[in-house]
C-alpha positions in Angstrom: -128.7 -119.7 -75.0 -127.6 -116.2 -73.9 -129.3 -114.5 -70.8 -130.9 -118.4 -70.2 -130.8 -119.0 -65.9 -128.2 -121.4 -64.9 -129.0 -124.0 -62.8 -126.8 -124.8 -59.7 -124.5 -127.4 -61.4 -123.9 -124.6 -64.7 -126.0 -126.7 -66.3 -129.3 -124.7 -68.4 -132.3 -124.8 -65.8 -135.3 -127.2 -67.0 -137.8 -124.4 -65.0 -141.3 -124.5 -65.6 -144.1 -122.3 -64.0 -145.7 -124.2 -61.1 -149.6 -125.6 -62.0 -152.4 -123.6 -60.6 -154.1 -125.4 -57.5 -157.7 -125.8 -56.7 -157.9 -124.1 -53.4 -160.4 -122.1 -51.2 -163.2 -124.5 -49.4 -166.3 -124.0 -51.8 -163.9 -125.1 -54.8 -162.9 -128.3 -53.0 -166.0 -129.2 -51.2 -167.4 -128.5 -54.8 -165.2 -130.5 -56.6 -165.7 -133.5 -54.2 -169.5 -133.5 -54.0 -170.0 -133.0 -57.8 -167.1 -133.8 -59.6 -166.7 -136.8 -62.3 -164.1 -139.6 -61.0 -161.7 -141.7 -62.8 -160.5 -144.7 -59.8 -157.3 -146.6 -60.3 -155.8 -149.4 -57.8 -153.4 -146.6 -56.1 -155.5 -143.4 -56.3 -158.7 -141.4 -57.1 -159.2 -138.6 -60.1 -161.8 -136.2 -59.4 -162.9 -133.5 -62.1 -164.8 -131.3 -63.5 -165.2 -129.2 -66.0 -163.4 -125.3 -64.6 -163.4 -121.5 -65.3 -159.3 -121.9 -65.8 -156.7 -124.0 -67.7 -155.9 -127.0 -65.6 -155.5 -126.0 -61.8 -154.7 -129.5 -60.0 -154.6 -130.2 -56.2 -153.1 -133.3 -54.4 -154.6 -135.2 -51.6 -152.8 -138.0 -49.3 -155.3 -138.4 -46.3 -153.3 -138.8 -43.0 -154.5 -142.6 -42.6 -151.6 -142.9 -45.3 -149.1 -142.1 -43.3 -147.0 -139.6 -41.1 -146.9 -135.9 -42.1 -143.4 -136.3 -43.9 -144.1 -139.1 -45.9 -147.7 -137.6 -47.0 -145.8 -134.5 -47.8 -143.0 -135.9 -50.0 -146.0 -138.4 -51.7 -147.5 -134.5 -52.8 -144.5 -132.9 -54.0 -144.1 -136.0 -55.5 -147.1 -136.4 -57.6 -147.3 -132.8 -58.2 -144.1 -132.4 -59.8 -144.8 -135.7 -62.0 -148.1 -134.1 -63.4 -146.5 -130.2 -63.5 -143.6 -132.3 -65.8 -145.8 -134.5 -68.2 -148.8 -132.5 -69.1 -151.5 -134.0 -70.2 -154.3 -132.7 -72.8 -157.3 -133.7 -70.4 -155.7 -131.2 -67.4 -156.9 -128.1 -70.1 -160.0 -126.7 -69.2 -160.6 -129.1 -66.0 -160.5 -129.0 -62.4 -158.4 -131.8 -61.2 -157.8 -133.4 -57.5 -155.6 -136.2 -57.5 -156.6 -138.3 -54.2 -153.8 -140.8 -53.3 -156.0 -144.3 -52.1 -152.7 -146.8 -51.2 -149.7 -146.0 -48.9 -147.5 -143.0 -49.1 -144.5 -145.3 -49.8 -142.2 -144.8 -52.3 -143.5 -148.2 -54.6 -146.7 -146.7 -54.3 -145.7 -143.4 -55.2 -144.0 -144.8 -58.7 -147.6 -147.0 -59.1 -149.4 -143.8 -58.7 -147.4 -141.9 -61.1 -147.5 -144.9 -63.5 -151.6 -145.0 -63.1 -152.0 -141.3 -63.6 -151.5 -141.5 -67.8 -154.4 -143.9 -67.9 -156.7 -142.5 -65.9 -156.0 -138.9 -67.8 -156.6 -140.8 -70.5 -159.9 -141.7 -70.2 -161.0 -138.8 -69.0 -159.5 -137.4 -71.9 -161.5 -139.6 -74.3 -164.4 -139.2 -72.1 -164.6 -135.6 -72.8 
């Protein structure tokens, strides 16, 4: 494709715009008093219904590990939702709270679980 960015091996880039986040303290502490959750074995879906189009936020409390291994279980499971949208993530408020160790087996649980879980909220919507 002419004019297309390159990526660092020639290749075409696969870039994507990075997902909105839920940020500021009265969205959270909103979201976690009064949002709607979805529990799996490895983590914890909490939503509700939002003013945009699908801003998500990740959580990995620190009892999950040190701060290097919480922050690669983020980028982690951000870049696995960013990559396979779902329908449910339109029009909802999302955090994604990681429940089980920050480990990578956990990680590809988690990323396994997350489809489900979207899923019935999906259906529950």
């Amino acid at each position: 494709m002419p004019g297309a960015k390159k990526g660092a091996n020639g290749s075409q880039s696969d870039r994507r715009a990075p997902r909105k986040s839920v940020s500021g303290r009265g969205d959270i502490s909103a979201l976690f008093r009064s949002g709607a959750r979805a529990s799996g074995e490895t983590l914890t879906l909490i939503y509700r219904p939002g003013p945009s189009s699908g801003r998500c936020s990740v959580f990995v409390p620190v009892r999950l590990g040190g701060p290097v291994a919480r922050n690669r279980a983020r980028r982690v499971l951000s870049e696995h939702i960013r990559v396979n949208p779902h329908p449910a993530m339109n029009g909802i408020d999302l955090i994604v709270l990681l429940k089980k160790s920050a480990d990578r087996a956990a990680l590809e649980k988690a990323k396994a679980e997350i489809r489900p879980l979207l899923d019935r909220i999906h259906k529950d919507n």
